[in-house]
N, C-alpha and C positions, 0 to 999 in steps of 0.2 A: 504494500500500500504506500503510493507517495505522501509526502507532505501534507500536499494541498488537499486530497482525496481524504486523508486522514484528519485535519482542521474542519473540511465538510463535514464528515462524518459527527465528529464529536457536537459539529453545532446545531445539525436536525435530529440525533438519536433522542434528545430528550421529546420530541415535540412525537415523533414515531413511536414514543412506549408512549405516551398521555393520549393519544389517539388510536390507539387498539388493547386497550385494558383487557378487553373478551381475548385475548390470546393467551395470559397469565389465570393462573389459579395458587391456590393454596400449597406449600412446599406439599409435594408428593410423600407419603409413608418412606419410597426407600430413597428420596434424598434426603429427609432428616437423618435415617441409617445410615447415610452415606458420610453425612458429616457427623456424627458421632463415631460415629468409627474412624474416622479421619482425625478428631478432635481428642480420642481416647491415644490414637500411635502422638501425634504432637503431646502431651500431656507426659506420656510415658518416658520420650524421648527428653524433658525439660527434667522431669524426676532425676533423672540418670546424671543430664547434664550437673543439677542442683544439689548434687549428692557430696559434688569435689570442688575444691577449691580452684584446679588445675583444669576443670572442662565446665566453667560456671556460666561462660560465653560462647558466642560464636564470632572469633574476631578475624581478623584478616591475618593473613601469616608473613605478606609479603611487607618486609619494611619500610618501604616509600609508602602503601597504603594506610598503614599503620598511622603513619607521621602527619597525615592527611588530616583522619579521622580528628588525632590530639590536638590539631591547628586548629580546628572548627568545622570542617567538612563533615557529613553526614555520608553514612553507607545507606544506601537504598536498594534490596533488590527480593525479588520474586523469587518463592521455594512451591517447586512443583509440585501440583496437588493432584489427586485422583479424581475421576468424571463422577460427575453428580445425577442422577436419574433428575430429567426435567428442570435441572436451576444449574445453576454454577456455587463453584467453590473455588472464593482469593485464599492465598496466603502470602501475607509479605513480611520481612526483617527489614527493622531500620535498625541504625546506631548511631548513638553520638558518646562527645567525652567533655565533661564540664567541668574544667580547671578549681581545685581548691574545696568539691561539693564533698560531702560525705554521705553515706549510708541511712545514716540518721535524719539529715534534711531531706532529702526523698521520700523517706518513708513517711514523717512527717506531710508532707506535698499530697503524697498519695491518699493518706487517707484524711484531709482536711476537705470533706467532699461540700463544704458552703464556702468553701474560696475558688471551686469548680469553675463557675458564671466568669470569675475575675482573669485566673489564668489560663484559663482553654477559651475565650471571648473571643471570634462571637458564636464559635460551634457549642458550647454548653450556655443555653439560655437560665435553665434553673436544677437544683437537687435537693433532694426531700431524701433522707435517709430512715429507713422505715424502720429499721432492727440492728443494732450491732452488739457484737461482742471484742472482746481484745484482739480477735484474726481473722473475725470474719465481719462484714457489713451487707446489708440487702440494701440497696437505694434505688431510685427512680431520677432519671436524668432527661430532660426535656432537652433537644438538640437539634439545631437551623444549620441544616448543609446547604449552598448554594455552586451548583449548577448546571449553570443555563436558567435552569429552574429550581426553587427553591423549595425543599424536602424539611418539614418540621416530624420529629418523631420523640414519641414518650416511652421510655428503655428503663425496664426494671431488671437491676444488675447482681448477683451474690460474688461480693469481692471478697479472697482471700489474703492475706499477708501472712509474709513467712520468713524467716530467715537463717544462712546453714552459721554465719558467725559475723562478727560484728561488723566484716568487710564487703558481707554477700546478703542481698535482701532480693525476694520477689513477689510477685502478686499473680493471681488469677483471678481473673472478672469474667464470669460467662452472665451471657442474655437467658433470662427467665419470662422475659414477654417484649415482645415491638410492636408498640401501635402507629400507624402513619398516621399522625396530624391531616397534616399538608402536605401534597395536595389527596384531596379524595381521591378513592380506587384500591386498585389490588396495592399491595406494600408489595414495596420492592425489596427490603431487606428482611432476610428470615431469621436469622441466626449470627450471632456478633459473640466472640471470645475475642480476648484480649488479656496479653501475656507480659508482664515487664518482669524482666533483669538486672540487676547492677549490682557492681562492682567498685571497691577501692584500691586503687593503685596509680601510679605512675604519677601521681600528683593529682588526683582529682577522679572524677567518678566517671564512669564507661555506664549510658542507658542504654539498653537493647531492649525492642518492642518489636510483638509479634503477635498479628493481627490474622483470625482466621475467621470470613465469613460467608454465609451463604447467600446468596442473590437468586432474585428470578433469573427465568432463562432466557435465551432469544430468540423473538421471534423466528419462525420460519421464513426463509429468504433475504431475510434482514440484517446476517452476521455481518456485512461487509459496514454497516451505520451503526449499529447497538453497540458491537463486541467491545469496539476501541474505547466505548463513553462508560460502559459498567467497569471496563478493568481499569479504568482511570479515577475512578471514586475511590475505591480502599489503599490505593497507593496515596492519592491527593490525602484523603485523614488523614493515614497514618504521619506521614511529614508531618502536617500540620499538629498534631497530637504530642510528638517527638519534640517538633521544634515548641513549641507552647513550653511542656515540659521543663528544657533547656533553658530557655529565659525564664520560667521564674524560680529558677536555681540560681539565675545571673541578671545581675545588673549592667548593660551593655552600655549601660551611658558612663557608669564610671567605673567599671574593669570591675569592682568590687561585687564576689561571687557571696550572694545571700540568698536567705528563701523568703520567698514573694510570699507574703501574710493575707494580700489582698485587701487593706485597709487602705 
């Protein structure tokens, strides 16, 4: 696909799902199986990672990319997923490294979920935390993605915190319901797990997020306008999520690396 073909693509696919809703239905029995079984191997494989000190990441090996990362660069890339009956199934790795942060400010970050709106702004509109315990929290996250078209959804989430030592913390947040706001019609999102990592070392803190979601599927005839515009949503979050993140770990305006309180 060129360019240009691919820029078309991305700017009528939203206008081409809003005008054939009748071609979408409800995730099918064996694509929900499909991503829990998907979601159970990802889970298994992060245990194992989470287990050692020495395999807590997934980092680059080559040492120019490395050096990248610690400058401020972000890694961005797709982990190939297995076919989904009737929907689709993302999975993507970001990473960054935020000079001076600790383990501790993070986790904090993570679970301060009414300073949400302030640091994830403008994709988290609002959160209500329904139930918590000291590792685990249920909340409800109200969220404006924009586009082409702009998608409000109300996401009730069971977030875990965990940690293997005082340099290694993570979390698991899986989707327990998505309701589509805006706009009316079938949802286009089914199923939303999301995974964070981090790490102390090298002077400051390494986040790795890893996002695995289910989407309707595409139309028939359609792949050459849809495909390029659904696979560019869970990539566009996650950055967006990552870098959110990063800054309010950091103060950019004066070097000085704090955590965003959101007052």
């Amino acid at each position: 696909m060129t360019h240009a073909t691919r820029k078309l693509a991305l700017l009528f696919a939203p206008l081409l799902l809003l005008r054939a809703p009748y071609l979408f239905a409800e995730p099918s029995p064996a694509a929900v199986a499909a991503f829990n079984t998907y979601a159970h191997t990802v889970e298994s494989r992060l245990a194992q990672q989470h287990s050692s000190p020495n395999t807590f990441l997934v980092l680059p090996t080559d040492p120019a990319q490395l050096a990248r990362l610690r400058s401020g660069q972000l890694i961005i890339e797709p982990v190939t997923t297995p076919a989904a009956p009737d929907a689709l199934l993302h999975h993507w790795r970001a990473t960054a490294f935020v000079p001076n942060a600790t383990p501790a400010d993070f986790a904090r970050l993570l679970q301060n979920f009414s300073a949400y709106p302030h640091n994830f702004a403008p994709q988290i509109v609002s959160t209500t935390v329904l139930s918590r315990t000291p590792t685990d929290t249920i909340a409800r996250l109200r969220t404006r993605q924009h586009h082409i078209i702009t998608v409000v959804l109300d996401t009730t989430v069971d977030v875990t915190f965990a940690s293997l030592d005082s340099a290694h913390g993570y979390s698991i947040s899986r989707s327990r319901n998505i309701d589509q706001i805006s706009p009316p019609g079938d949802d286009f999102l089914y199923r939303l797990n999301t995974y964070w990592s981090y790490e102390q070392r090298d002077g400051g803190l390494y986040l790795q997020i890893e996002s695995l979601s289910l989407t309707r599927s595409i139309p028939h005839g359609l792949a050459w306008a849809v495909q390029p515009y659904l696979e560019s949503i869970p990539r566009e979050s996650l950055v967006f999520t990552l870098t959110s993140a990063r800054n309010a770990l950091c103060d950019s305006k004066t070097d000085n690396w704090k955590l965003a309180t959101g007052n």
